[in-house]
C-alpha positions in Angstrom: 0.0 0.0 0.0 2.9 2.3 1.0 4.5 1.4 -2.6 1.4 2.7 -4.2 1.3 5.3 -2.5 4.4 6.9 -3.2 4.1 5.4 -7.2 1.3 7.9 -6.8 3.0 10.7 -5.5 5.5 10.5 -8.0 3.4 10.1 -11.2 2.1 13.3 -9.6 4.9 15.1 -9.3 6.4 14.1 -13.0 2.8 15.5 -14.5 3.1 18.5 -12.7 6.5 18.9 -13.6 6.0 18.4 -17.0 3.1 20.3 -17.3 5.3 23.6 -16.0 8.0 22.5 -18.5 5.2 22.3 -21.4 4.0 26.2 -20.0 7.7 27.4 -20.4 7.7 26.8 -23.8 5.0 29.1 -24.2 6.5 31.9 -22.6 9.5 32.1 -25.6 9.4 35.6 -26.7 7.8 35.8 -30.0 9.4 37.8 -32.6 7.7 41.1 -32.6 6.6 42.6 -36.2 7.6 46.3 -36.4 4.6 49.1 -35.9 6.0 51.5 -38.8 3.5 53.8 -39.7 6.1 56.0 -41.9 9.0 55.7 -43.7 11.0 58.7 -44.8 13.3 58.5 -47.4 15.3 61.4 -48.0 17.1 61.8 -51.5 19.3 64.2 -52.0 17.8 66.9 -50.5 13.9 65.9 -50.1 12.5 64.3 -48.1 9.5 61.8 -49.1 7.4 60.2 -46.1 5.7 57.4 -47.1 2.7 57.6 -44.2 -0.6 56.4 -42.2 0.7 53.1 -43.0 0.2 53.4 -47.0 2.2 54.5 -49.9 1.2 57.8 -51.0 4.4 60.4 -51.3 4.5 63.2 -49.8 5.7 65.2 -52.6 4.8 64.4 -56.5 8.0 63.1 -57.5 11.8 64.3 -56.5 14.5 65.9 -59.0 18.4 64.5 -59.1 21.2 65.0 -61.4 22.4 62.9 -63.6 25.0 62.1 -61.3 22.9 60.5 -58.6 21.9 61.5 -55.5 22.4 60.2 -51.7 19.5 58.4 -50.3 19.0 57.3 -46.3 15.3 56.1 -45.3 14.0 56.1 -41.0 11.3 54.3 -40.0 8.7 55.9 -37.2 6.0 54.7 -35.4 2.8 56.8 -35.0 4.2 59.3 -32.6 6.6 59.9 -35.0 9.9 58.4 -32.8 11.8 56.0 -34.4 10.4 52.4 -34.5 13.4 50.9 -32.7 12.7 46.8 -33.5 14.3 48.4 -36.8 18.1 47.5 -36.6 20.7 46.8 -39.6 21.4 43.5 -38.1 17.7 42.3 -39.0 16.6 45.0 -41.6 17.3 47.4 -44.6 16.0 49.5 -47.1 15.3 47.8 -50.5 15.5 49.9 -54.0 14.4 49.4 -56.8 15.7 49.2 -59.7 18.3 47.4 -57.6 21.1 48.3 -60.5 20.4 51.8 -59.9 20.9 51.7 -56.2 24.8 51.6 -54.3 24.4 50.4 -50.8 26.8 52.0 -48.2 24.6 50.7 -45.0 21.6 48.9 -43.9 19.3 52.3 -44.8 21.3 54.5 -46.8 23.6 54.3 -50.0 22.9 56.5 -53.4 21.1 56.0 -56.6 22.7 56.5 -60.3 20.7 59.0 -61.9 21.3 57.8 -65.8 20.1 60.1 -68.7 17.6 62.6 -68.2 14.3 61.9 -68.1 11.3 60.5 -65.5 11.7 57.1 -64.3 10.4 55.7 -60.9 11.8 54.0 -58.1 10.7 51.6 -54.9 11.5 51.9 -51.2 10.9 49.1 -49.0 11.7 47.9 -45.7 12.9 44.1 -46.1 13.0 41.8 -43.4 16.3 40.0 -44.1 15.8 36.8 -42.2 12.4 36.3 -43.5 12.9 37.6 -46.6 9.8 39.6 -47.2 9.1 43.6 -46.9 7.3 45.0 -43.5 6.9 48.3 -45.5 6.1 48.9 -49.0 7.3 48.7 -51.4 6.3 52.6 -52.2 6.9 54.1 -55.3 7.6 57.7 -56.2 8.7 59.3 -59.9 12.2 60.4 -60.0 13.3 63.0 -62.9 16.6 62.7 -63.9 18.1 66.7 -64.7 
């Protein structure tokens, strides 16, 4: 009777054990999505935000030279502070064409500005790790002086 007894006890203990374990797992930290509800990208010297979530420019299209122009995007939240789950190690800013665009970090680099004439391009914040944008892609016209 005493054996049973403490076969019980123990059964006991291992399912309440194991249960705990089973509701650790489910405390992980998720991977949280980032809230951007603009992105500025600033090209040469304007500045496009990209807001309320959506893709509509802020200007109607931005002038460069045929030499290029600089180009460095931030990502905000609502309040307008920067949305800081956006890091280099985990994201950057896609361009497109790609050709046209030199990299020199995670958000900035410059884009080629080719022969004169209108031409568009996309801005996109892209998830590197799951491959896939969290923002965008937006497009705005570029003319080419």
């Amino acid at each position: 009777m005493r054996s049973q007894m403490m076969i019980r006890r123990s059964l006991t203990l291992v399912m309440l054990l194991g249960a705990a374990a089973l509701g650790a797992c489910g405390d992980a930290e998720e991977e949280q999505e980032p809230e951007v509800e603009t992105m500025r990208v600033v090209i040469g010297e304007t500045t496009v935000n990209f807001g309320n979530g959506g893709c509509t420019p802020s200007v109607a299209s931005v002038t460069i030279p045929a030499g290029g122009a600089p180009v460095t995007a931030s990502f905000l939240k609502a309040d307008g502070s920067p949305e800081t789950i956006v890091t280099d190690a985990e994201f950057e800013l896609k361009v497109e064409p790609a050709g046209r665009f030199t990299r020199s970090s995670a958000f900035a680099g410059s884009i080629s500005g080719g022969t004169a004439g209108t031409t568009t391009f996309s801005f996109s914040l892209f998830h590197k790790e799951e491959q896939h944008e969290d923002y965008g892609p937006c497009q705005v016209p570029i003319v080419v002086q």
